[in-house]
C-alpha atoms as an extended CHARMM CRD file, in Angstrom:
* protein
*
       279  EXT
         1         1  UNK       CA            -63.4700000000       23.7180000000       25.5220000000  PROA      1               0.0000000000
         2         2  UNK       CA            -62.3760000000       20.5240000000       27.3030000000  PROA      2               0.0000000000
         3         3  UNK       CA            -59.4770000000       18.7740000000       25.1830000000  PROA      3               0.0000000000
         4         4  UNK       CA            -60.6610000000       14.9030000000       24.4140000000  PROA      4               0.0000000000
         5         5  UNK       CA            -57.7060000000       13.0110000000       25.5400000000  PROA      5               0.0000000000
         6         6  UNK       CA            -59.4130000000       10.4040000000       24.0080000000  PROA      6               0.0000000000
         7         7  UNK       CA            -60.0220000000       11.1920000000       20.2390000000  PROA      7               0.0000000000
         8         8  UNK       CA            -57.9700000000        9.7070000000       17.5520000000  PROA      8               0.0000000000
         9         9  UNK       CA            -56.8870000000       13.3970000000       16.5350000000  PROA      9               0.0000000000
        10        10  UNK       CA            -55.5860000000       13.7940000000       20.2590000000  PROA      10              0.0000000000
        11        11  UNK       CA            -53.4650000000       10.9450000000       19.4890000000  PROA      11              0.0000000000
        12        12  UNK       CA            -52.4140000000       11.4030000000       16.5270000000  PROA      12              0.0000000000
        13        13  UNK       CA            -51.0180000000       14.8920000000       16.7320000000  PROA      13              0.0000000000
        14        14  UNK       CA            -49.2560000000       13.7670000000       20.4660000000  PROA      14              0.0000000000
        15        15  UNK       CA            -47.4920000000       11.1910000000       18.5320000000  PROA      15              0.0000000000
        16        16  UNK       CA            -46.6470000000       12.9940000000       16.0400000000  PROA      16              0.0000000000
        17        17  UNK       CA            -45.2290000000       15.9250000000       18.2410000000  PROA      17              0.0000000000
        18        18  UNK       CA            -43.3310000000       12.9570000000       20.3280000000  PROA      18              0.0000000000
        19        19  UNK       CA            -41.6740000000       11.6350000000       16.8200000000  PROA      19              0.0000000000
        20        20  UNK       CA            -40.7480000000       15.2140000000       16.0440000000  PROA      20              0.0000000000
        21        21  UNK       CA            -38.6880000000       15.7230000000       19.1430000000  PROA      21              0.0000000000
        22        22  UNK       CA            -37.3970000000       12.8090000000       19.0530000000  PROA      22              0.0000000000
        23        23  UNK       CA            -35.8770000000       13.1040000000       15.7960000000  PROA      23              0.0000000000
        24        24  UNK       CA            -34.5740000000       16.3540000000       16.3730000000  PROA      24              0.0000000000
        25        25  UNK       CA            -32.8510000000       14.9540000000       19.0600000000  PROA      25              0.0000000000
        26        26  UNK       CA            -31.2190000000       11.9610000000       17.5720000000  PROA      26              0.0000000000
        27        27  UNK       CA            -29.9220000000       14.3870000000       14.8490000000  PROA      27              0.0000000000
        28        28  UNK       CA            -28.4310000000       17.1220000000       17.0290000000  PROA      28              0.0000000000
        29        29  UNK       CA            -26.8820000000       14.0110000000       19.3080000000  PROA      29              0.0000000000
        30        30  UNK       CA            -25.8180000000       12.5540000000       15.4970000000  PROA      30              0.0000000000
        31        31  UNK       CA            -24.2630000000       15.9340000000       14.2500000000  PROA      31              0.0000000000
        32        32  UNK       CA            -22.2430000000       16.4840000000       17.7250000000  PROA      32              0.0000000000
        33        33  UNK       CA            -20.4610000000       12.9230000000       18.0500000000  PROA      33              0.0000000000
        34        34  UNK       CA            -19.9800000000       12.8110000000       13.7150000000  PROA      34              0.0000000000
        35        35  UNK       CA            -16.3440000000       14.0500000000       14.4150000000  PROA      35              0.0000000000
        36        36  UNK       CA            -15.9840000000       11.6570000000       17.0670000000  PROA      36              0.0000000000
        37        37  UNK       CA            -17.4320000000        8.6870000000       15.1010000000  PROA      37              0.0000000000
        38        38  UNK       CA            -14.3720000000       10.2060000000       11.9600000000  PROA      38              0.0000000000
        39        39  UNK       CA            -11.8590000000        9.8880000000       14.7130000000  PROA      39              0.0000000000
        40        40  UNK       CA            -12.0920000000        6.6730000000       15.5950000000  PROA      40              0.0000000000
        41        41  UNK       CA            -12.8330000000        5.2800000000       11.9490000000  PROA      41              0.0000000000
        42        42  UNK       CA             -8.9610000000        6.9900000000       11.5460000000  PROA      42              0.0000000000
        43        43  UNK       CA             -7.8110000000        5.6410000000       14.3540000000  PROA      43              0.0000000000
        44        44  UNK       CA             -8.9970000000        2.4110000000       13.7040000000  PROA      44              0.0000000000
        45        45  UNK       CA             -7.3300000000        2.5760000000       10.1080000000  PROA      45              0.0000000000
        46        46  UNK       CA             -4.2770000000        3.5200000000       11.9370000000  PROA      46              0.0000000000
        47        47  UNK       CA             -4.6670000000        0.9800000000       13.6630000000  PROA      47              0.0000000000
        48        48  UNK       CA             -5.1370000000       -1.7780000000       10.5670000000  PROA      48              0.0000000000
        49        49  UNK       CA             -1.7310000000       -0.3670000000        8.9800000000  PROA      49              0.0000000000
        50        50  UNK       CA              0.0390000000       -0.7420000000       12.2340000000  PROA      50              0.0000000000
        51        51  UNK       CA             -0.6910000000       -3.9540000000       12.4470000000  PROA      51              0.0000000000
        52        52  UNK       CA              0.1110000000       -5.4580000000        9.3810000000  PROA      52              0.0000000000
        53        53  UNK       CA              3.6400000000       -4.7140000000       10.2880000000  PROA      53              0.0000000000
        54        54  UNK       CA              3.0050000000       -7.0850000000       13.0870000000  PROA      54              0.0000000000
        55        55  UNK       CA              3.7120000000       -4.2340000000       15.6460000000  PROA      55              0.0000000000
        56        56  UNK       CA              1.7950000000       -5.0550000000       19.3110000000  PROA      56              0.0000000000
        57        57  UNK       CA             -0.2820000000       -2.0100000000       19.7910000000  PROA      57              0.0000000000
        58        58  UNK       CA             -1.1550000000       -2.5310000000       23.5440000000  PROA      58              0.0000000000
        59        59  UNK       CA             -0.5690000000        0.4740000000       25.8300000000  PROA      59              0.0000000000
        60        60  UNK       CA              0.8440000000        2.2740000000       22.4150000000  PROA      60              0.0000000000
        61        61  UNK       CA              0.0960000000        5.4670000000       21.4420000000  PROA      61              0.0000000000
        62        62  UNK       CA             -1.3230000000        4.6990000000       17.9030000000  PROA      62              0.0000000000
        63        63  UNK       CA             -1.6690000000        8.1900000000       16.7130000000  PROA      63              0.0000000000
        64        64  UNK       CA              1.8520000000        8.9810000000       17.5030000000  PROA      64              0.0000000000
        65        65  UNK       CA              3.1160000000        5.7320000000       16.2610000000  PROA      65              0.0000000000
        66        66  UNK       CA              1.5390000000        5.8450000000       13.1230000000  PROA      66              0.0000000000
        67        67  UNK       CA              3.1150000000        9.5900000000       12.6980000000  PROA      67              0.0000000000
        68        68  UNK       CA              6.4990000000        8.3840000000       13.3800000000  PROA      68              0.0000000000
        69        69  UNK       CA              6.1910000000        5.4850000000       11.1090000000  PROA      69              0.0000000000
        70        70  UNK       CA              4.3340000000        5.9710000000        8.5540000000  PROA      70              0.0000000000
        71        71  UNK       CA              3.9240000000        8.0730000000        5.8740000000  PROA      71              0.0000000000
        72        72  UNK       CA              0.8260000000        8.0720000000        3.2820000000  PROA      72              0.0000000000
        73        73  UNK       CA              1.9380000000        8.5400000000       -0.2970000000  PROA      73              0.0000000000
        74        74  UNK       CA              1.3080000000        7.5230000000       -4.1690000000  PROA      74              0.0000000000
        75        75  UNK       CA              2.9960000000        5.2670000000       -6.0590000000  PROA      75              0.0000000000
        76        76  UNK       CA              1.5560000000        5.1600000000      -10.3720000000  PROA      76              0.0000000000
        77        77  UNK       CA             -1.2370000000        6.7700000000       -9.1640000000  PROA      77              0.0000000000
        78        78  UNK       CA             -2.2510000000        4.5990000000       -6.0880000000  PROA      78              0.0000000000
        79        79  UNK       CA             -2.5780000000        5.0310000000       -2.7830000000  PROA      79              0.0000000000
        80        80  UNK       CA              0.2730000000        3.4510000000       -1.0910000000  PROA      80              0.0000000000
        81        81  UNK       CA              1.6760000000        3.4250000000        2.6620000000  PROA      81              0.0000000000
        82        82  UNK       CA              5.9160000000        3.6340000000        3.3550000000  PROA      82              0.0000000000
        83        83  UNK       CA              6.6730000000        2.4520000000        6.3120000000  PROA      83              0.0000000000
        84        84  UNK       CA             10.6110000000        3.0840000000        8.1100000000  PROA      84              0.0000000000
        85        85  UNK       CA             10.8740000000        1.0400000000       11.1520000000  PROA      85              0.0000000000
        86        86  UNK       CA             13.4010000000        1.5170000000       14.2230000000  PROA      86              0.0000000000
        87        87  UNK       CA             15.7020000000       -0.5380000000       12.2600000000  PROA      87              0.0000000000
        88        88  UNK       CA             16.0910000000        1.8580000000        9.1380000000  PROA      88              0.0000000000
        89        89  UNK       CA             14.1550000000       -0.7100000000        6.7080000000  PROA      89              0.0000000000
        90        90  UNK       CA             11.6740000000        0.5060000000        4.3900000000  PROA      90              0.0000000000
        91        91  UNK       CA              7.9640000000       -1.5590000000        4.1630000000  PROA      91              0.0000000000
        92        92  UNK       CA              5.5420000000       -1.0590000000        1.7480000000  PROA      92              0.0000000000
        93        93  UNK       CA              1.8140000000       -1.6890000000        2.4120000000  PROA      93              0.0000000000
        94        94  UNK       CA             -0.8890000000       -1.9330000000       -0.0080000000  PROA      94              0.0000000000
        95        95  UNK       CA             -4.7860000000       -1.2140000000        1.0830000000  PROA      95              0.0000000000
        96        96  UNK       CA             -7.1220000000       -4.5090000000       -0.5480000000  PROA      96              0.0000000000
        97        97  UNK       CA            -10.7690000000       -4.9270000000       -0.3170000000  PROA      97              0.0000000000
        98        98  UNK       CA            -12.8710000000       -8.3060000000       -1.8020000000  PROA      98              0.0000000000
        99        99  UNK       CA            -15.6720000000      -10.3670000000       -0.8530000000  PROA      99              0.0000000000
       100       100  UNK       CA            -15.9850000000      -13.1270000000        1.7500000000  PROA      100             0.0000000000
       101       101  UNK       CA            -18.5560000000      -15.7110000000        2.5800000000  PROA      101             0.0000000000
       102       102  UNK       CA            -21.3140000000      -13.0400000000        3.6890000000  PROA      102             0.0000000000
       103       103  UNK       CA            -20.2010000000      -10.1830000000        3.4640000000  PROA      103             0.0000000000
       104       104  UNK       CA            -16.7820000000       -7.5960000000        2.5830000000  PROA      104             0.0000000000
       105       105  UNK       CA            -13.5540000000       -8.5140000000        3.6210000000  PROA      105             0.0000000000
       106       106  UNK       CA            -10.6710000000       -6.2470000000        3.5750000000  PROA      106             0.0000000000
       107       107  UNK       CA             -7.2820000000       -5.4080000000        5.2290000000  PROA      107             0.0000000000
       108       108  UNK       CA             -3.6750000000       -4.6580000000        3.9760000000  PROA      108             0.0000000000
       109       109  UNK       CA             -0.5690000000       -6.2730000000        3.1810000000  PROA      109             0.0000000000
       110       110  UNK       CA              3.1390000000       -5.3180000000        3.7360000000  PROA      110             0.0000000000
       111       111  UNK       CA              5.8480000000       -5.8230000000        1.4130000000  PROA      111             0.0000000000
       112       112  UNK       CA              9.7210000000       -5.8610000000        2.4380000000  PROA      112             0.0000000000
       113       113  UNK       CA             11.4690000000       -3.2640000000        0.5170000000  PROA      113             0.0000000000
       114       114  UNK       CA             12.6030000000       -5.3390000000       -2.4050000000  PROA      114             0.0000000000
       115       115  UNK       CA              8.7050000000       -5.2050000000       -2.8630000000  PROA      115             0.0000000000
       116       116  UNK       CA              8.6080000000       -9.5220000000       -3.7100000000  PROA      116             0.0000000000
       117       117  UNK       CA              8.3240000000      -10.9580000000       -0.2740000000  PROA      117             0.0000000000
       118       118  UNK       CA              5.3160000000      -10.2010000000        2.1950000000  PROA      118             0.0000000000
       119       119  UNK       CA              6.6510000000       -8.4400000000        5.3440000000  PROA      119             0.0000000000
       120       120  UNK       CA              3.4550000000       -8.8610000000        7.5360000000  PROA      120             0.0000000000
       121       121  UNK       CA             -0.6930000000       -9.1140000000        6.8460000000  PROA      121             0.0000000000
       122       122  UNK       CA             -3.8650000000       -7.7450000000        8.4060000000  PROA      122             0.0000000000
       123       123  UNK       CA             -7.2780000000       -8.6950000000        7.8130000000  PROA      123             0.0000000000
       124       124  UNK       CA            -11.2340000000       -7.9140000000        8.7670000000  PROA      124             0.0000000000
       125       125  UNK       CA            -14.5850000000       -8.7220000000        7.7130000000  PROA      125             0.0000000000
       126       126  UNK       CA            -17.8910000000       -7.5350000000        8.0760000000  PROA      126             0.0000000000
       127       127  UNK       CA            -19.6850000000      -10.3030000000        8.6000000000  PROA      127             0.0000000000
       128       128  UNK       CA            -17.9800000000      -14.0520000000        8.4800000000  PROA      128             0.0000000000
       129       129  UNK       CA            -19.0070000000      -17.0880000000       10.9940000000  PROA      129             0.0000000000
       130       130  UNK       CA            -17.0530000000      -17.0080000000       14.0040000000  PROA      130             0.0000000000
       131       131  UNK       CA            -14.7720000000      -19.4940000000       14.5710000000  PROA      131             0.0000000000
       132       132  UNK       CA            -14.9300000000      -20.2640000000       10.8090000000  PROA      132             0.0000000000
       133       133  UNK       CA            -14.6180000000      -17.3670000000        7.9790000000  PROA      133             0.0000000000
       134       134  UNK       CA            -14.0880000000      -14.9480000000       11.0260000000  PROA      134             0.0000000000
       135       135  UNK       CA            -10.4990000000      -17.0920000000       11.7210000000  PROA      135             0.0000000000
       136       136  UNK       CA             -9.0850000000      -14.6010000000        9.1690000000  PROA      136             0.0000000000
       137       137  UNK       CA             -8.4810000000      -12.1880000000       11.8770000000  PROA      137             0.0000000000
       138       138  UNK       CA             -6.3360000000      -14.5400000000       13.3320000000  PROA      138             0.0000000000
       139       139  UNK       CA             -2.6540000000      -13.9460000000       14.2290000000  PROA      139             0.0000000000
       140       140  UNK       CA             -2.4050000000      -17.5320000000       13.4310000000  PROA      140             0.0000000000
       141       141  UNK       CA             -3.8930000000      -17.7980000000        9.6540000000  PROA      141             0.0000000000
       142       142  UNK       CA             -2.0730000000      -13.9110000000        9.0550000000  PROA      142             0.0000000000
       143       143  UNK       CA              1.1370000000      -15.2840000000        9.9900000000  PROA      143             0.0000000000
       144       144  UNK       CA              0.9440000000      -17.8450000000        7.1140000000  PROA      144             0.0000000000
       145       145  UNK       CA              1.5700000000      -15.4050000000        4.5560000000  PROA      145             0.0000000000
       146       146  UNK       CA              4.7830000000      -13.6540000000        5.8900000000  PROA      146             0.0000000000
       147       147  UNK       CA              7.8520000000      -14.5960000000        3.7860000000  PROA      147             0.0000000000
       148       148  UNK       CA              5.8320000000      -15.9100000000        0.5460000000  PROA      148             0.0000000000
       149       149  UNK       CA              6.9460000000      -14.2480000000       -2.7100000000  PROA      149             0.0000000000
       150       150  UNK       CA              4.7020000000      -11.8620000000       -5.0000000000  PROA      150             0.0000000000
       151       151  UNK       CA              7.3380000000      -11.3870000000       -7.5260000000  PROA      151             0.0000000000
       152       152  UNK       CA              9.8520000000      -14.0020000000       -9.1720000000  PROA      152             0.0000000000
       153       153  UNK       CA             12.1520000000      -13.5260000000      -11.1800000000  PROA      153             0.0000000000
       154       154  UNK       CA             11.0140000000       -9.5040000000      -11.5760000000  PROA      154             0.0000000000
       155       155  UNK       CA              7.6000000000      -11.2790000000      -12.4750000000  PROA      155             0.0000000000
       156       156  UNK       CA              4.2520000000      -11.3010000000      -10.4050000000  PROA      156             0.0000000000
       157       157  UNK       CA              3.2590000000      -14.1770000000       -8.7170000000  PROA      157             0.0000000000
       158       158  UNK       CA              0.1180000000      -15.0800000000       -7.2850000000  PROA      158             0.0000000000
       159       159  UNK       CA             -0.2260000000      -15.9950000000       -3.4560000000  PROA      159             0.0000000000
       160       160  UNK       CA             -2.3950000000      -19.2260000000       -2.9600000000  PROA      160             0.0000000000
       161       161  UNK       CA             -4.2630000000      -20.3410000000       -0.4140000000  PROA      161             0.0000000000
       162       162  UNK       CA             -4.9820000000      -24.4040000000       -0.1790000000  PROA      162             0.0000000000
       163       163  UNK       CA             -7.0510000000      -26.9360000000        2.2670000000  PROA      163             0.0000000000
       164       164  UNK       CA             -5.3360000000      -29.1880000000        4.0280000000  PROA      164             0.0000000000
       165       165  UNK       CA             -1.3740000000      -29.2500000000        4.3590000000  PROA      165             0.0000000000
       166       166  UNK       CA              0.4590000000      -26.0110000000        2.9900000000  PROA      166             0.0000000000
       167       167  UNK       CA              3.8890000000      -26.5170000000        0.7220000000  PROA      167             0.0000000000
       168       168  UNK       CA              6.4260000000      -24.1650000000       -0.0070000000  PROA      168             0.0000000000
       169       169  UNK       CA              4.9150000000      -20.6000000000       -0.9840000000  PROA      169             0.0000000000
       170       170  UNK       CA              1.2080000000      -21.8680000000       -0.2200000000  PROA      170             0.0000000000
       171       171  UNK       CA             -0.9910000000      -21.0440000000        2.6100000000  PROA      171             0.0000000000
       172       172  UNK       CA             -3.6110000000      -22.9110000000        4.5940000000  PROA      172             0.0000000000
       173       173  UNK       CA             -6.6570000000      -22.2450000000        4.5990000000  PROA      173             0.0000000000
       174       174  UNK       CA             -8.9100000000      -22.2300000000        7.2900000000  PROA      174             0.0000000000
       175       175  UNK       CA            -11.0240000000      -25.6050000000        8.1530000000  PROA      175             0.0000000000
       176       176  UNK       CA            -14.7880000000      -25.0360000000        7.2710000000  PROA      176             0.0000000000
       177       177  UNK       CA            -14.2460000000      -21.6390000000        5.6840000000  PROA      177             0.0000000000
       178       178  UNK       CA            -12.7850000000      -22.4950000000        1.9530000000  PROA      178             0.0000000000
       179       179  UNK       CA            -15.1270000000      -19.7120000000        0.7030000000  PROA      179             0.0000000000
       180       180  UNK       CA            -13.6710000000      -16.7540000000        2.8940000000  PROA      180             0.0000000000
       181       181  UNK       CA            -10.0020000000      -18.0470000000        2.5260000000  PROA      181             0.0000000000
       182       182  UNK       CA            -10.6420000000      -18.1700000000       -1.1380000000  PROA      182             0.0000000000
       183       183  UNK       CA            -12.1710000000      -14.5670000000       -0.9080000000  PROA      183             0.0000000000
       184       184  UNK       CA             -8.9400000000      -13.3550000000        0.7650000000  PROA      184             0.0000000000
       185       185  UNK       CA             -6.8130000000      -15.1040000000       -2.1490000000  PROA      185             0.0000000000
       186       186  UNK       CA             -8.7920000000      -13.2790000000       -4.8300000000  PROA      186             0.0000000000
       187       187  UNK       CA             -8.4970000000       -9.8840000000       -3.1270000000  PROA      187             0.0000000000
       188       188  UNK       CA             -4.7250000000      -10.2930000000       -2.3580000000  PROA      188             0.0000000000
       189       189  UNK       CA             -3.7150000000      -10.7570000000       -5.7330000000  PROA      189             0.0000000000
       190       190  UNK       CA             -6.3390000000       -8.6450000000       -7.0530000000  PROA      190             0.0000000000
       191       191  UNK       CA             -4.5460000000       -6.3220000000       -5.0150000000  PROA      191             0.0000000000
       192       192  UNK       CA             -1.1800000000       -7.0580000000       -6.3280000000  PROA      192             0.0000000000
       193       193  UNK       CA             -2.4710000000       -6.9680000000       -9.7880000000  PROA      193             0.0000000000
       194       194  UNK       CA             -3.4830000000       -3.2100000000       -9.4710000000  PROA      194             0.0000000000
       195       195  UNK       CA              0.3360000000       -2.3480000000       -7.4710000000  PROA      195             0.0000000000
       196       196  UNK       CA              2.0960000000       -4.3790000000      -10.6600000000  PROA      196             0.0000000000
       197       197  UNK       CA              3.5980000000       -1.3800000000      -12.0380000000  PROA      197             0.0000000000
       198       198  UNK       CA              4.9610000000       -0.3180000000       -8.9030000000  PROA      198             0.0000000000
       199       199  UNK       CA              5.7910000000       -4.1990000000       -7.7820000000  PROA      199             0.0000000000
       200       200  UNK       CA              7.6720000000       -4.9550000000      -10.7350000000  PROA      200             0.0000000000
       201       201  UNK       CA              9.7320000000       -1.2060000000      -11.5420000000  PROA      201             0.0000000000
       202       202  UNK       CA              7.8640000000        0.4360000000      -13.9870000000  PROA      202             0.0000000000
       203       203  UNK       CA              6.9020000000        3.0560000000      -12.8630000000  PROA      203             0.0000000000
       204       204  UNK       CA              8.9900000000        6.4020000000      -12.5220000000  PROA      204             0.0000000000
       205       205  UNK       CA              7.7510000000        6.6500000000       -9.0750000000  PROA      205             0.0000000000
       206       206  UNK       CA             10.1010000000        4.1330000000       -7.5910000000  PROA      206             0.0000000000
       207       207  UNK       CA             12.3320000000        5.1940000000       -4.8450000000  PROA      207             0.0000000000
       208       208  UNK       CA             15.4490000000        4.4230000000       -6.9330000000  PROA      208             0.0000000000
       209       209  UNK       CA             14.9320000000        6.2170000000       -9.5610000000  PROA      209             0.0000000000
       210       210  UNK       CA             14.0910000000        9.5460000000       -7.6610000000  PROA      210             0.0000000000
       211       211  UNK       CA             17.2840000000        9.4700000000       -5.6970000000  PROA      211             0.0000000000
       212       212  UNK       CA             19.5580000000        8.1800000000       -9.0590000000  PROA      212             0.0000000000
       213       213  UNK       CA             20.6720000000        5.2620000000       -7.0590000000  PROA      213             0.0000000000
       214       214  UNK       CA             22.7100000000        2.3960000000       -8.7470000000  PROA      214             0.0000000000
       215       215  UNK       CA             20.1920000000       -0.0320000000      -11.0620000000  PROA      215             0.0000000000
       216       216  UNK       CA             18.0170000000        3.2700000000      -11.6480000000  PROA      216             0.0000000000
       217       217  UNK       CA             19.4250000000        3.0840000000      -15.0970000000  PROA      217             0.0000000000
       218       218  UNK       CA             18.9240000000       -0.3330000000      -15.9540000000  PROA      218             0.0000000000
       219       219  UNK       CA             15.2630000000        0.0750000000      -15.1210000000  PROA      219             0.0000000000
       220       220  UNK       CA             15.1480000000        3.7000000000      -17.4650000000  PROA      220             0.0000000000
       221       221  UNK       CA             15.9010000000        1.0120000000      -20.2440000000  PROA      221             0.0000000000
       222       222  UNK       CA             12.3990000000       -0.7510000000      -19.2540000000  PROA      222             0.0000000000
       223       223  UNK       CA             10.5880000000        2.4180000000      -19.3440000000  PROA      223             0.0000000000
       224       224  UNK       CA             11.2730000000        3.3850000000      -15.8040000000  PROA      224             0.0000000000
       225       225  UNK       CA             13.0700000000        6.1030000000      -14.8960000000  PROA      225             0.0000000000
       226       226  UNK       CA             12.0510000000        7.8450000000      -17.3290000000  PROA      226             0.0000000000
       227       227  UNK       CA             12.2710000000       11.4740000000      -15.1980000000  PROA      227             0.0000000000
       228       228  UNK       CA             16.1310000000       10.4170000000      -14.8520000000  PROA      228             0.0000000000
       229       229  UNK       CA             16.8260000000       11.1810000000      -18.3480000000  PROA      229             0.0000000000
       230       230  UNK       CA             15.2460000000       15.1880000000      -17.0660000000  PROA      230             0.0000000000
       231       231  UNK       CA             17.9660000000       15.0950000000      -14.0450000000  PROA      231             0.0000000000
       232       232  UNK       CA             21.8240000000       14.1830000000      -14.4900000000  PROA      232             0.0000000000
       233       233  UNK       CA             22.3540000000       13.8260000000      -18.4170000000  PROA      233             0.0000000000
       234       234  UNK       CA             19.1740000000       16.5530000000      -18.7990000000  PROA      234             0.0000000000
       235       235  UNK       CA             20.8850000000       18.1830000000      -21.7040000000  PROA      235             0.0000000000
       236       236  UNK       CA             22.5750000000       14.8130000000      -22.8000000000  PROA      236             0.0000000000
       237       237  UNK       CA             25.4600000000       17.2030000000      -23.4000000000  PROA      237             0.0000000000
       238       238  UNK       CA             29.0500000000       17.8980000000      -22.3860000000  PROA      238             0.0000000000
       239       239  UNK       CA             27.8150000000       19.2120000000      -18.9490000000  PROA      239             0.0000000000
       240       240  UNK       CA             26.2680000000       15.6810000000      -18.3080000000  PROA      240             0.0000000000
       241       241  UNK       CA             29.3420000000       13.8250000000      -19.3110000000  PROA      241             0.0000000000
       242       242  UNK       CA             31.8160000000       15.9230000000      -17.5810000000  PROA      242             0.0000000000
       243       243  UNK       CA             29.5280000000       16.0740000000      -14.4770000000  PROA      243             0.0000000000
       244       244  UNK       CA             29.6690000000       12.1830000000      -14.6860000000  PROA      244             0.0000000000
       245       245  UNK       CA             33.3330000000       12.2310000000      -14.5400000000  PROA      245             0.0000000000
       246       246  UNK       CA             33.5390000000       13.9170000000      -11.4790000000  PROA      246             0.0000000000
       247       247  UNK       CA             31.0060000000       11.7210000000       -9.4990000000  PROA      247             0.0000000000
       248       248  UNK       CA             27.8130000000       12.3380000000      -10.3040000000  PROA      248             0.0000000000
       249       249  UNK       CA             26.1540000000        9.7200000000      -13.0520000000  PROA      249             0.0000000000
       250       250  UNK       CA             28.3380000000        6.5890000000      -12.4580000000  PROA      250             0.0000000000
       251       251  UNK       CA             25.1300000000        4.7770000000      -13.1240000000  PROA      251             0.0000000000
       252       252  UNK       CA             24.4810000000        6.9000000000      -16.1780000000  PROA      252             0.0000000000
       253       253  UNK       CA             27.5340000000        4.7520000000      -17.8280000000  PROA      253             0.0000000000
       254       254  UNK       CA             25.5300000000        2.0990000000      -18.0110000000  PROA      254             0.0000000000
       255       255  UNK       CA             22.4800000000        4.2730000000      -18.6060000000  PROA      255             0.0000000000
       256       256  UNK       CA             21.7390000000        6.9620000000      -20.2620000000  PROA      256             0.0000000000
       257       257  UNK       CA             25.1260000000        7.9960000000      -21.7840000000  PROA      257             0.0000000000
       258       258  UNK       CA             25.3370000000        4.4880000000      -23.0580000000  PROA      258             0.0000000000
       259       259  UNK       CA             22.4850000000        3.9260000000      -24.5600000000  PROA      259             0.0000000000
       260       260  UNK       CA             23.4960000000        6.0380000000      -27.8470000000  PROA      260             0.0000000000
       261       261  UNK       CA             22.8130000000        9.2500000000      -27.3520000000  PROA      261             0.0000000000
       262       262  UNK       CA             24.5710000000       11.2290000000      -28.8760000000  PROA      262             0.0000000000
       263       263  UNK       CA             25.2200000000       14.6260000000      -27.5640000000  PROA      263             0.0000000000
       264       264  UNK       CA             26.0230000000       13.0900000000      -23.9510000000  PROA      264             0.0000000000
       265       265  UNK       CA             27.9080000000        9.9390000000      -25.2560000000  PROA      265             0.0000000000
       266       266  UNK       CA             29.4060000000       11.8570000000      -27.6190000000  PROA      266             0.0000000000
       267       267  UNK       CA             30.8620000000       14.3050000000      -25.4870000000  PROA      267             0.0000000000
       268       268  UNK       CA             31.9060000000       12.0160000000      -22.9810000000  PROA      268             0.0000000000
       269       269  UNK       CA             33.8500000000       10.0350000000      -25.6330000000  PROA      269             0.0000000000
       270       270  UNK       CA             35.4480000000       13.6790000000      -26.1880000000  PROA      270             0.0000000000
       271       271  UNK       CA             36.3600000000       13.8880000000      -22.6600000000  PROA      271             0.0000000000
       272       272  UNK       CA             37.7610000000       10.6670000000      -22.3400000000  PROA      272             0.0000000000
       273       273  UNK       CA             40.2400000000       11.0560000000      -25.8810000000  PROA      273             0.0000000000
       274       274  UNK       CA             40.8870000000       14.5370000000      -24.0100000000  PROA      274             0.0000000000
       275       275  UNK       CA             41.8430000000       13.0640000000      -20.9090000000  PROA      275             0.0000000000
       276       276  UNK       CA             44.3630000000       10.5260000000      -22.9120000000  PROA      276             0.0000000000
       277       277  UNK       CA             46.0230000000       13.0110000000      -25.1180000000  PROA      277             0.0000000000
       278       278  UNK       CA             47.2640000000       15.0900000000      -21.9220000000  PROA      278             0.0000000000
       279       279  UNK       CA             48.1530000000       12.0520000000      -20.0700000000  PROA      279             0.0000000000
């Protein structure tokens, strides 16, 4: 029987054979570049990080720069990035996300290791005009935040962003895209609302209090370093006090074993009267 090459069922089943293949194609081709298309999302977020620490990338090796530089860690529960540069100096850098004009905006901003002055920015969109809302990806607009507070006074700030001619901690915004630049103030210090614990101290995951460096104490009287009290004056007995004369909590003085409690206060008083009756 002679096929009819020209019967709707002729063409419907070739084109539905053709579609077949073709989609078994695109998703073998799909599954076998999927860790290819991962990689370079990474290294492209690599990439983001580096530059908000306004690091020129060209002819770097990003992968091994990023290694070198940075590690990826948690801070009160959030995601946070520590960066130690060439010249020993911790930065901090926070991951942000918000809204633009058309579309999501997002990027990341580096704090100097007091964690109240911006060290460097980096933005992207999705979707803004070019030449307008799209500006944000600008070395020229980033550049306007580096050096304006988020904390005074121990206290969060907010950054702002105004038209026209920037004053003092302000930032211009970009000329015929108030929207976006407005979008990028709302998602910084949205941003910097979610890091407050860890901007302003309280949190026991700041570096101080983890290495029991002086003014670790002063912020375990805020509610800080609260895993402190579980490390030097642990027992808050004569072990803590004695181990404080001979080096070890000179910042518990003004800390722990001075806030009243007894069994370490106590037995450092004992100590001390000790110390005065043999001398």
């Amino acid at each position: 029987m002679k096929l009819n090459t020209n019967s709707n069922v002729y063409t419907i089943i070739y084109a539905t054979v053709i579609v077949i293949i073709v989609a078994l194609l695109l998703a073998v081709v799909s599954s076998a570049l999927r860790p290819r298309q991962a990689a370079n999302v990474e290294l492209d977020r690599k990439k983001q990080v580096l530059s908000s620490l306004n690091i020129d990338l060209k002819g770097q090796d990003v992968d091994a720069l990023y290694s070198e530089l940075i590690e990826e860690t948690e801070r009160a529960g959030k995601p946070i990035y520590v960066a130690t540069l060439s010249d020993g100096s911790n930065k901090f850098i926070i991951p942000m996300r918000g809204a633009g004009l058309w579309g999501p905006i997002w990027g990341y901003v580096a704090l100097n290791d007091d964690m109240s002055t911006i060290y460097g920015t980096f933005f992207n969109h999705e979707s803004e005009t070019p030449g307008l809302g799209g500006e944000i990806t600008t070395e020229k607009f980033q550049n306007g935040f580096i050096g304006k507070h988020v904390l005074e006074n121990g206290v969060l700030r907010a950054v702002e962003i105004v038209k026209g001619d920037a004053a003092g901690e302000q930032v211009q915004a970009i000329s015929g895209a108030t929207i976006t630049s407005k979008g990028v103030e709302t998602m910084i210090n949205t941003a910097l609302k979610d890091y407050e614990q860890v901007l302003t101290g309280n949190s026991s995951d700041k570096p101080c209090c983890k290495a029991g460096k002086e003014g670790c104490c002063k912020a375990e009287k805020e509610g800080c370093c609260k895993a402190e009290k579980e490390g030097c004056c642990k027992a808050e007995t004569e072990g803590c006090c004695k181990a404080e004369k001979e080096g070890c909590c000179k910042a518990e003085k003004e800390g722990c074993c001075k806030a009243g409690k007894e069994g370490c206060c106590k037995a450092g008083k004992d100590v001390e009267q000790q110390n005065q009756k043999e001398d």
